[in-house]
PALO-873866 format. One record per atom (N, C-alpha, C): x, y, z negated. Coordinates in Angstrom, 1 decimal. Each point is the difference from the previous one (the first is absolute). Example, Ala and Ser with C-alpha at 12.3 -4.5 7.8 and 13.67 -1.06 7.14 Angstrom:
2
<u = 13.2; v = -5.7; w = -7.8>
<u = -0.9; v = 1.2; w = 0.0>
<u = 0.9; v = 1.2; w = 0.0>
<u = -0.4; v = 1.1; w = 0.7>
<u = 0.9; v = 1.1; w = 0.0>
<u = -0.8; v = 1.1; w = -0.8>
END
This chain:
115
<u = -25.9; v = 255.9; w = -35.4>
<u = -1.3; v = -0.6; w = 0.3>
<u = -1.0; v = 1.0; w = -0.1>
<u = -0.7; v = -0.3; w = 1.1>
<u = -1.2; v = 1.3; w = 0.0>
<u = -1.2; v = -0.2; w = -1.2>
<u = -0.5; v = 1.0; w = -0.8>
<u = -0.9; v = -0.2; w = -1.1>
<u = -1.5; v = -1.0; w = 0.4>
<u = -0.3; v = 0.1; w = 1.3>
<u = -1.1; v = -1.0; w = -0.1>
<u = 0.7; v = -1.4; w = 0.2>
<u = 1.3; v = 0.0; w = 1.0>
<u = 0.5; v = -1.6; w = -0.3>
<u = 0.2; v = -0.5; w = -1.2>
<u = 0.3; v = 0.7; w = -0.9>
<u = 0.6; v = -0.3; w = -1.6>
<u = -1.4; v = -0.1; w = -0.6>
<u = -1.2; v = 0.9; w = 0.3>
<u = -0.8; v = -0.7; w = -1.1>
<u = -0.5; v = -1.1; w = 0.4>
<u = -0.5; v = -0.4; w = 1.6>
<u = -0.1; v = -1.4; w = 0.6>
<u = 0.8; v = -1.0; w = -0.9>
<u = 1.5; v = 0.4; w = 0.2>
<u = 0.9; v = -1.2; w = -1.0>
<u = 0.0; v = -0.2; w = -0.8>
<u = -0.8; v = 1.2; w = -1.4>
<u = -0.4; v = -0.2; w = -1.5>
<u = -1.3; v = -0.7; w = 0.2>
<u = -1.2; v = 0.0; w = 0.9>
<u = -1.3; v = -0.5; w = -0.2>
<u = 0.7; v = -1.4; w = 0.4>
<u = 0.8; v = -0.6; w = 1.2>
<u = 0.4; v = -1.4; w = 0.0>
<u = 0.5; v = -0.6; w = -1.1>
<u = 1.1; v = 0.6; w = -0.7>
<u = 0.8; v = -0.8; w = -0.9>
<u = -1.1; v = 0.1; w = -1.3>
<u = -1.0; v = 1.1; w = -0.1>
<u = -0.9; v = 0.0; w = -1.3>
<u = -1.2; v = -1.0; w = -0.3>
<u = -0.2; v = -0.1; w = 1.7>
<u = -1.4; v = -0.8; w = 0.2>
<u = -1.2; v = 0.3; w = 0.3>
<u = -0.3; v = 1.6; w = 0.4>
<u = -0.8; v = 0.4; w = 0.6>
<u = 0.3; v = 2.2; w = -0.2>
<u = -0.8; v = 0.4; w = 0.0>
<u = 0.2; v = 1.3; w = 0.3>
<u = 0.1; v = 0.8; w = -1.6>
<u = 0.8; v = 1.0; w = 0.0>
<u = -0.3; v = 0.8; w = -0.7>
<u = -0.7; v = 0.6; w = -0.3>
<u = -0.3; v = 0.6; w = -1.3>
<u = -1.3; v = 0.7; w = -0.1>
<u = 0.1; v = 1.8; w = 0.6>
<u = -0.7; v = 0.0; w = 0.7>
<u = 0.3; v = 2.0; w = 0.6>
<u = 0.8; v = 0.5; w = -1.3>
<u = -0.8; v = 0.1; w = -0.6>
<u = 0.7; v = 1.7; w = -1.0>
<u = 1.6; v = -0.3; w = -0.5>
<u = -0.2; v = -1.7; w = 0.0>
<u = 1.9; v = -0.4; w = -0.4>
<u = 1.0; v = 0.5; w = 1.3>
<u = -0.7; v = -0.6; w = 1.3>
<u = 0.6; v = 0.8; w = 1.3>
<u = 0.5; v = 0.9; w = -0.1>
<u = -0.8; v = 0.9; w = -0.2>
<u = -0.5; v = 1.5; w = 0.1>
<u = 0.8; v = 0.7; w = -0.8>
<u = 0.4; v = -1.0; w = -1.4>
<u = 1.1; v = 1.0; w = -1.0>
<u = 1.1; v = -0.5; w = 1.0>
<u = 0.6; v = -1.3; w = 0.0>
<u = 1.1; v = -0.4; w = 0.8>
<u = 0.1; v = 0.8; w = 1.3>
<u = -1.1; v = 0.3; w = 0.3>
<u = 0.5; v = 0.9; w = 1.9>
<u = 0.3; v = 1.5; w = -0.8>
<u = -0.2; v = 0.4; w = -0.9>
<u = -0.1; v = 1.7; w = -0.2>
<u = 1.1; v = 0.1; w = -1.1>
<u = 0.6; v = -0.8; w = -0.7>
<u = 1.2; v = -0.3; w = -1.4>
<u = 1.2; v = -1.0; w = 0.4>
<u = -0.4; v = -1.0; w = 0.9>
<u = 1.1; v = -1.0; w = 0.3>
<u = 1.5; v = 0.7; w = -0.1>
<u = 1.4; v = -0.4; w = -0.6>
<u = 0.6; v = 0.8; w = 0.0>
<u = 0.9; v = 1.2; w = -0.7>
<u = -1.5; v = 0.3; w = -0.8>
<u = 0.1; v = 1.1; w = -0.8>
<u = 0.0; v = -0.5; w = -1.6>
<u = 1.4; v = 1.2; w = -0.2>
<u = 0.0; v = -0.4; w = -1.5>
<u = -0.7; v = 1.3; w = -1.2>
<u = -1.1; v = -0.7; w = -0.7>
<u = -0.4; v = 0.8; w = -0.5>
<u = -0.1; v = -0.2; w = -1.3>
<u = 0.2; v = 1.2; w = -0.6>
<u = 0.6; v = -0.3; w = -1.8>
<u = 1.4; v = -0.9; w = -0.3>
<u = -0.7; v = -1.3; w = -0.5>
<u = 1.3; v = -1.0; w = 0.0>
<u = -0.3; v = -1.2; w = 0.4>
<u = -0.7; v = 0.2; w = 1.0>
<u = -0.7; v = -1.1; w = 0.9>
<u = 1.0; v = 0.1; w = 1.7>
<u = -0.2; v = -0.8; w = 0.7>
<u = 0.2; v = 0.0; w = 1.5>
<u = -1.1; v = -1.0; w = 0.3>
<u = -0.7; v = 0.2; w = 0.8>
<u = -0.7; v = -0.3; w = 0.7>
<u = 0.2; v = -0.9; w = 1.5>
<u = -0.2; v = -1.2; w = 0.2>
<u = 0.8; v = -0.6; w = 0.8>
<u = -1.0; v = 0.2; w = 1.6>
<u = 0.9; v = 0.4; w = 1.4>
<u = -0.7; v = 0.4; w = 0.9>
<u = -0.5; v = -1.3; w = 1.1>
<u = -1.2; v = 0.2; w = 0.7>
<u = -0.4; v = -1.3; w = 0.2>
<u = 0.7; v = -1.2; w = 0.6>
<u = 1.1; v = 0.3; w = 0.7>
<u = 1.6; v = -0.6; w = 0.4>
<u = 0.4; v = -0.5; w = -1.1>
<u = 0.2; v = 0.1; w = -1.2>
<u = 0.5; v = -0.5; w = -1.1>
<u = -0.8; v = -0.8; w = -1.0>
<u = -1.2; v = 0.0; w = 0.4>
<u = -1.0; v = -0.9; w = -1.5>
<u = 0.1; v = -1.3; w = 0.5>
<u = 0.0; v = -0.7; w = 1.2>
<u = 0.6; v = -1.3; w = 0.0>
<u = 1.1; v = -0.6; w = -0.9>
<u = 1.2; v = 0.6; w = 0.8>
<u = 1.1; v = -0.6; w = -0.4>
<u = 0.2; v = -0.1; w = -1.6>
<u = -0.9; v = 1.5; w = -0.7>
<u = 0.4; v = 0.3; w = -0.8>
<u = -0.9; v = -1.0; w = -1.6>
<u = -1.4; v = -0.6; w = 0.7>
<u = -0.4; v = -0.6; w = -0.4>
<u = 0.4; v = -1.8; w = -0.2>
<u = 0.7; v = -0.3; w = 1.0>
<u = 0.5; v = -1.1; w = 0.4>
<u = 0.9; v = 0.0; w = -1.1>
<u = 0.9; v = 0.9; w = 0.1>
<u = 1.3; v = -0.1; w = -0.8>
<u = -0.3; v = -0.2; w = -1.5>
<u = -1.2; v = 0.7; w = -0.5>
<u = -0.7; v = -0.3; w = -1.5>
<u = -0.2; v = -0.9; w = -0.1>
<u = -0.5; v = -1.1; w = 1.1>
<u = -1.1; v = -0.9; w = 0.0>
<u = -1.8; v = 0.4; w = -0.9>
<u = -0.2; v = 1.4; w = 0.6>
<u = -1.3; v = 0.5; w = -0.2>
<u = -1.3; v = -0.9; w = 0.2>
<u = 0.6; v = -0.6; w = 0.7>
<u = -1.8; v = -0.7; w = 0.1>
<u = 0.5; v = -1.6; w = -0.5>
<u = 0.8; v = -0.6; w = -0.2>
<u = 0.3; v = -1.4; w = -0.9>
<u = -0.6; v = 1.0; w = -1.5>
<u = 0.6; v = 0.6; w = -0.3>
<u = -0.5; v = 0.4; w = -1.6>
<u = -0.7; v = 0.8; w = -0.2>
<u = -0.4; v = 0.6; w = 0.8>
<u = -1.6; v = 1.1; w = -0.3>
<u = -0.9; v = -0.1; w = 1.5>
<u = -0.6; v = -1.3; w = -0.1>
<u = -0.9; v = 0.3; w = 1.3>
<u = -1.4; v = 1.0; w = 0.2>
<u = 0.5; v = 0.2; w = 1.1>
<u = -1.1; v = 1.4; w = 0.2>
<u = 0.3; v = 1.5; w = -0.2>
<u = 1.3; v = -0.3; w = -0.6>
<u = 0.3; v = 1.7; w = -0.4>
<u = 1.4; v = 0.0; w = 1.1>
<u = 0.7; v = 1.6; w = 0.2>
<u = 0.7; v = 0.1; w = 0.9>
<u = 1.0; v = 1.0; w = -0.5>
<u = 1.2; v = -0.2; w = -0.1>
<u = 0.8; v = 1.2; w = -1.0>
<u = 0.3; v = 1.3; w = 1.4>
<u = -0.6; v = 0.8; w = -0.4>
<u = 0.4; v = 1.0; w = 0.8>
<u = 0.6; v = 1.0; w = -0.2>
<u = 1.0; v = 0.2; w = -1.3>
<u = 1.1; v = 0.4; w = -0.1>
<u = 1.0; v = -0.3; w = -1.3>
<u = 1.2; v = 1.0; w = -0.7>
<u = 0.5; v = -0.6; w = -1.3>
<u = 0.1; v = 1.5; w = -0.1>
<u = 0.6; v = -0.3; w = -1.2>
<u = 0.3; v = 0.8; w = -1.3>
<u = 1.4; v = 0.9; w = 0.3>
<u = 0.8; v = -0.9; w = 0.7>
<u = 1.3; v = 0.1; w = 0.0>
<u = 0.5; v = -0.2; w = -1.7>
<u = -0.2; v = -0.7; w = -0.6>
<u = 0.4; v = -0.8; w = -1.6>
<u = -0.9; v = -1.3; w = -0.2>
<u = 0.1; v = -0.5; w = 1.6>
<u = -0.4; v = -1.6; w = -0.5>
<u = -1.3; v = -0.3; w = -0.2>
<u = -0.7; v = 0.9; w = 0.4>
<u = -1.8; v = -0.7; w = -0.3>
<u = -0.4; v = 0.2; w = 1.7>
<u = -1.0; v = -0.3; w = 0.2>
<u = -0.6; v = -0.3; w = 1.3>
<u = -1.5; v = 1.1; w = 0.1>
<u = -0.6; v = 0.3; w = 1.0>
<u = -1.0; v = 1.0; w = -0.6>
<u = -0.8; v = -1.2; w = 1.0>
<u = -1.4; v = -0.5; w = -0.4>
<u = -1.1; v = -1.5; w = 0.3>
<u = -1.3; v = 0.9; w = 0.3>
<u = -0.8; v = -0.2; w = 0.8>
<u = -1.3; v = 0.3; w = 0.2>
<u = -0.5; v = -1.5; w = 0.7>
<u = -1.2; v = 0.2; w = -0.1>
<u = -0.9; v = -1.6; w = 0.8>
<u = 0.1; v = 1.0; w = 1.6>
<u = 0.5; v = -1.3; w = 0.4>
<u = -0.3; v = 0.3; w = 2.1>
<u = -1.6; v = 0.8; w = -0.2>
<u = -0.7; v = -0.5; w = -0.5>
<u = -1.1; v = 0.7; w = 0.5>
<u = -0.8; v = 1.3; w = -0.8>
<u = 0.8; v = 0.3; w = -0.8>
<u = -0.1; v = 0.8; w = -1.6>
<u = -1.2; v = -0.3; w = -0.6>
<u = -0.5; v = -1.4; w = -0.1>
<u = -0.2; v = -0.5; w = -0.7>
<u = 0.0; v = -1.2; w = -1.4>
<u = 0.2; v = 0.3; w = -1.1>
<u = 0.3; v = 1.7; w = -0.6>
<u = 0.3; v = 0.8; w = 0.8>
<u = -0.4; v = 1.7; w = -0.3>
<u = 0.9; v = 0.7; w = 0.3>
<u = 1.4; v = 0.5; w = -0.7>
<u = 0.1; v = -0.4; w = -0.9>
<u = 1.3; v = 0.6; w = -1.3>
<u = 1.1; v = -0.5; w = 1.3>
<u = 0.9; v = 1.1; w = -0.9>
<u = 1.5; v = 0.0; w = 0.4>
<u = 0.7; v = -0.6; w = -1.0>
<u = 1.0; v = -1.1; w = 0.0>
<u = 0.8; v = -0.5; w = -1.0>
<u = 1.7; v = -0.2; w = 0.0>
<u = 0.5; v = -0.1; w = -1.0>
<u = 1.5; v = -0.2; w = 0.1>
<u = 0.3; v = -0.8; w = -0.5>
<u = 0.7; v = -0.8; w = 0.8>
<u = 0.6; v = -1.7; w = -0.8>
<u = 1.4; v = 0.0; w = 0.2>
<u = 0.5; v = -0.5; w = -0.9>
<u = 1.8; v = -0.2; w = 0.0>
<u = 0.2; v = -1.5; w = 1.2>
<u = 0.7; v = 0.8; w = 0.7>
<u = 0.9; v = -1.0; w = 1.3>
<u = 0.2; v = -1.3; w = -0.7>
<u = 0.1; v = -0.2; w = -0.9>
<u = 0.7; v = -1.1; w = -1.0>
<u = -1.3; v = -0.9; w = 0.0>
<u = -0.9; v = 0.6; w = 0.1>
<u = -1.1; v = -0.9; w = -0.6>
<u = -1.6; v = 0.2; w = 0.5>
<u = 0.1; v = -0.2; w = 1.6>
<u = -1.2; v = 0.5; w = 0.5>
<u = -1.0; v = -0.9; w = 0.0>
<u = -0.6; v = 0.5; w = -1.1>
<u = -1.6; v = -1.0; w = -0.5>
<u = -1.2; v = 1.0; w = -0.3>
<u = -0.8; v = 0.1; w = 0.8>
<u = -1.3; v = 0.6; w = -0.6>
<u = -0.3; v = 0.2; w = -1.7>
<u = 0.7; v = -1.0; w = -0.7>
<u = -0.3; v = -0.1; w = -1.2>
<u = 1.3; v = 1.1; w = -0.8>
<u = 0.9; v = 0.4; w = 0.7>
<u = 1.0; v = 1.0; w = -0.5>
<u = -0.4; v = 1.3; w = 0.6>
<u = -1.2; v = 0.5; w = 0.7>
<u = -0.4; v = 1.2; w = 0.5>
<u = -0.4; v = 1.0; w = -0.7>
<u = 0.8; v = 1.1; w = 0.2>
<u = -0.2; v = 0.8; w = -0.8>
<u = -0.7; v = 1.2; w = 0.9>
<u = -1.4; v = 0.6; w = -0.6>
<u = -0.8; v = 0.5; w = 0.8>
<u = 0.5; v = 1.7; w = -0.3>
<u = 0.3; v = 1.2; w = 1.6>
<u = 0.2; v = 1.0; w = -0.5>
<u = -0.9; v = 1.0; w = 0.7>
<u = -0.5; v = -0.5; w = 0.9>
<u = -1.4; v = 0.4; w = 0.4>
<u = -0.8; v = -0.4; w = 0.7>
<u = -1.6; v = 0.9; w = -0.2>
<u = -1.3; v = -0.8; w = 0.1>
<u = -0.3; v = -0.1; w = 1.1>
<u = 1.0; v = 0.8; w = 1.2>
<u = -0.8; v = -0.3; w = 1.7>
<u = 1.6; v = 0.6; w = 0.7>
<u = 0.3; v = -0.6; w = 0.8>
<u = 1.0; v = 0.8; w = 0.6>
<u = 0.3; v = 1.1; w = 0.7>
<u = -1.3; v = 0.7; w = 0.4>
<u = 0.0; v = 1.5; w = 0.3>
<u = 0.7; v = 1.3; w = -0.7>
<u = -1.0; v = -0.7; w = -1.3>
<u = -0.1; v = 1.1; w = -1.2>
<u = 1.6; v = -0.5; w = -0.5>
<u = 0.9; v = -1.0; w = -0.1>
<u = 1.2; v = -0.4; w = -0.5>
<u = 1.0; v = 0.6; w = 0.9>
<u = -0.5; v = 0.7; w = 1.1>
<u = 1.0; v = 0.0; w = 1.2>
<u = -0.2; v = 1.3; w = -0.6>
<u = -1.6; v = 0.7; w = 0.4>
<u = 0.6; v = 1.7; w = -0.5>
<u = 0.1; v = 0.1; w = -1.2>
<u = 0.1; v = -0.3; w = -1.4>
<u = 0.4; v = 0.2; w = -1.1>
<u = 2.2; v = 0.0; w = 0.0>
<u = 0.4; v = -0.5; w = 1.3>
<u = 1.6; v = -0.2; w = -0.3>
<u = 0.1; v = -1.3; w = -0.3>
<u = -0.6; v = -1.5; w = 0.1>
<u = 0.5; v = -0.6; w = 0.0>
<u = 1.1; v = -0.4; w = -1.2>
<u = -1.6; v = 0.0; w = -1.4>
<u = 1.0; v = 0.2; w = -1.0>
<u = 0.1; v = -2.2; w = -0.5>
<u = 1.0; v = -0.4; w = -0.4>
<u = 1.0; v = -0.8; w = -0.1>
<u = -0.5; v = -0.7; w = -2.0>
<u = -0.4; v = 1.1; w = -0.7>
<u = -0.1; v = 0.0; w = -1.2>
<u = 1.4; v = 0.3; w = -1.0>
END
């Protein structure tokens, strides 16, 4: 799927557009595994959200990648907040969010650290 049809497909299934700079990491990181993160590429945040059920249990936030050990990595569609957070697959509730950084830029160039 071509990257602008796939973000078209995340703004439908999300409910309206993403925010640029979340794009913006997803068009330049989608894919990529950094530290002990993967980063999911804009072809995969659908399905990949669905299969969580990301938006029944955390509305407004979008998991846009895992850990590879069972946590999910959560930002708000519109990084508002901006923090980056990690929630266990087991139990995706805003109220189990564990915050690992303060904007996703700075979390992406710091390595994408997990805690």
């Amino acid at each position: 799927m071509a990257r602008d049809a796939a973000f078209s497909a995340f703004a439908s299934w999300y409910g309206s557009p993403i925010g640029e700079p979340l794009r913006a990491a997803i068009a330049a990181h989608g894919g990529d595994e950094i530290g002990q993160v993967r980063l999911y590429a804009a072809d995969e945040i659908v399905e990949r959200n669905q299969t969580y059920e990301t938006q029944l249990y955390c509305p407004g936030y979008v998991t846009i990648g895992d850990d590879g050990g069972g946590r999910a990595v959560v930002v708000h569609g519109a990084l508002e907040p901006p923090a980056v957070f990690v929630v266990g697959h087991g139990s995706m509730s805003a109220d189990d969010f564990v915050e690992v950084g303060a904007g996703l830029h700075d979390w992406i160039a710091d390595g994408c650290p997990v805690g």
